[in-house]
C-alpha positions, -999 to 999 in steps of 0.1 A, spaced: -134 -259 132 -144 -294 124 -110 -318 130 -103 -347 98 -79 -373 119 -55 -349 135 -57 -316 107 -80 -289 104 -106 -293 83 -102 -262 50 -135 -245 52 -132 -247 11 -129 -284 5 -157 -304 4 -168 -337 21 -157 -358 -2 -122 -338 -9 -119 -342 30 -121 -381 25 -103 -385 -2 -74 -365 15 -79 -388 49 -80 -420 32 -49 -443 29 -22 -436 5 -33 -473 -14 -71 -465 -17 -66 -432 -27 -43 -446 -52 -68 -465 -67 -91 -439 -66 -75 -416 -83 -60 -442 -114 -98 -450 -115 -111 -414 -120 -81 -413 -144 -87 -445 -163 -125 -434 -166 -116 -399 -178 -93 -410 -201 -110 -440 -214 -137 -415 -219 -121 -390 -241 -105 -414 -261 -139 -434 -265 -153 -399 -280 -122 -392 -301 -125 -425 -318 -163 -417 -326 -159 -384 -338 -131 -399 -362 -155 -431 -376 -178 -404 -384 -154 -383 -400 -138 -413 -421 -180 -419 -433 -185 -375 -439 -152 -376 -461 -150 -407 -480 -117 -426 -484 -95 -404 -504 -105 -371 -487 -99 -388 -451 -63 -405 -462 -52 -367 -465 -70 -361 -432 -51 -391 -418 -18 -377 -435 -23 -343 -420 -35 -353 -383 1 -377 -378 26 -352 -392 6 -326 -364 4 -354 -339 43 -358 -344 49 -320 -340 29 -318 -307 54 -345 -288 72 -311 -297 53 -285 -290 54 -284 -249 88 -291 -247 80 -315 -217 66 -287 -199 35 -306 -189 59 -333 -176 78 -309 -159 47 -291 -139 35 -328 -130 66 -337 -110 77 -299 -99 41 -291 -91 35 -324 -74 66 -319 -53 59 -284 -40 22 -294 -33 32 -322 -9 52 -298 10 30 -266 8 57 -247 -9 46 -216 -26 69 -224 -53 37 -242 -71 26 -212 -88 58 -204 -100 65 -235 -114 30 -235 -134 38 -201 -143 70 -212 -156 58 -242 -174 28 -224 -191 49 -198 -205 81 -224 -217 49 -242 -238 33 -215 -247 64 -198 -264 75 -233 -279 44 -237 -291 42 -202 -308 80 -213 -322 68 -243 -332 34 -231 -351 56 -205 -370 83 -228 -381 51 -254 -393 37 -222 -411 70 -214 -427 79 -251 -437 44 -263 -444 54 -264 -483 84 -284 -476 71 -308 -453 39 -316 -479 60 -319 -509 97 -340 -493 81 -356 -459 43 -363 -474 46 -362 -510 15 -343 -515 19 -306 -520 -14 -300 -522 -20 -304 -486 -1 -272 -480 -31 -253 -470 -45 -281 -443 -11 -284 -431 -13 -241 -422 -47 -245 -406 -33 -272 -385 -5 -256 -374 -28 -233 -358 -37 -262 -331 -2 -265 -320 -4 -236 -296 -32 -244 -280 -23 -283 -274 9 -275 -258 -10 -248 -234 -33 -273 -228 -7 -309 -225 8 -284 -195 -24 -277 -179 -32 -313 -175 1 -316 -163 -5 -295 -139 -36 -310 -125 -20 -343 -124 6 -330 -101 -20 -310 -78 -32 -343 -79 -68 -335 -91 -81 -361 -109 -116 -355 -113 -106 -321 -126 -86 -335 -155 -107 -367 -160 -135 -338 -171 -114 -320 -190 -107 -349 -209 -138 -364 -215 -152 -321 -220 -127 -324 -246 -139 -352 -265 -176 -338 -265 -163 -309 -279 -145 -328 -310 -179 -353 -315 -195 -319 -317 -171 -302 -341 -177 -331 -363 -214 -330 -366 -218 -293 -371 
């Protein structure tokens, strides 16, 4: 078995997981916030692109609704997870560093917590979609888009939690391409 400094070597990780793992707390620190910024710098470069094309495909009234539709969802999401993405960065994080098997439990834990609030939370939106367009938005016509948004809900907070996860396993590159994966897949939903 191959020695890293004065560990084993896992026959699984690679040669640059083995560096990364043996180099010093501050330049793995920067490495990681760089994979990080880059990932998320990506994604959000992609978002914004898929929404300029989306404000010239609709036209100004037609993406004002859009607009109206995406913040009330984007202020049910903060909802949605009910900081269980927060909570698997910093439990998961913990029981990594120590090489607890408690890990899985917490992700477990944390998956299903946002995956029920989630399912809570697309059901109440379903159910109060006609209130919320006619008191919050005045426009009761946006009922319908409202509905079909709610549907999103679910599968953000699933998702919120799983990056939270891979934050506090502390794999970067991982969630950097799921983020940036992410934003190819809304530029792509927008052309087609």
């Amino acid at each position: 078995h191959p020695y890293v400094g004065e560990h084993f070597a896992m026959p699984f990780l690679t040669t640059s997981e083995v560096a990364r793992i043996t180099m010093s707390p501050r330049r793995r620190l920067v490495a990681d916030s760089m994979i990080s910024a880059l990932g998320t710098g990506g994604g959000r470069i992609l978002t914004l692109a898929s929404i300029a094309m989306l404000a010239r495909i609709l036209g100004r009234e037609v993406f004002g609704e859009f607009g109206a539709i995406q913040s009330t969802l984007l202020a049910l999401q903060g909802f949605a997870g009910w900081g269980a993405g927060l909570t698997a960065t910093r439990s998961l994080s913990q029981a990594a560093s120590i090489g607890s098997d408690r890990a899985g439990r917490v992700a477990a834990a944390s998956l299903l917590v946002s995956a029920f609030s989630g399912l809570v939370l697309t059901g109440l939106t379903l159910i109060l979609a006609p209130w919320i367009c006619s008191a919050a938005l005045r426009a009761p016509l946006l009922v319908g888009a409202l509905r079909i948004g709610a549907f999103g809900l679910l599968p953000i907070a699933v998702s919120t939690t799983l990056l939270g996860a891979l934050s506090g396993l502390r794999v970067f590159r991982l969630q950097a391409t799921a983020t940036v994966l992410g934003g190819v897949a809304l530029l792509v939903a927008v052309i087609a």
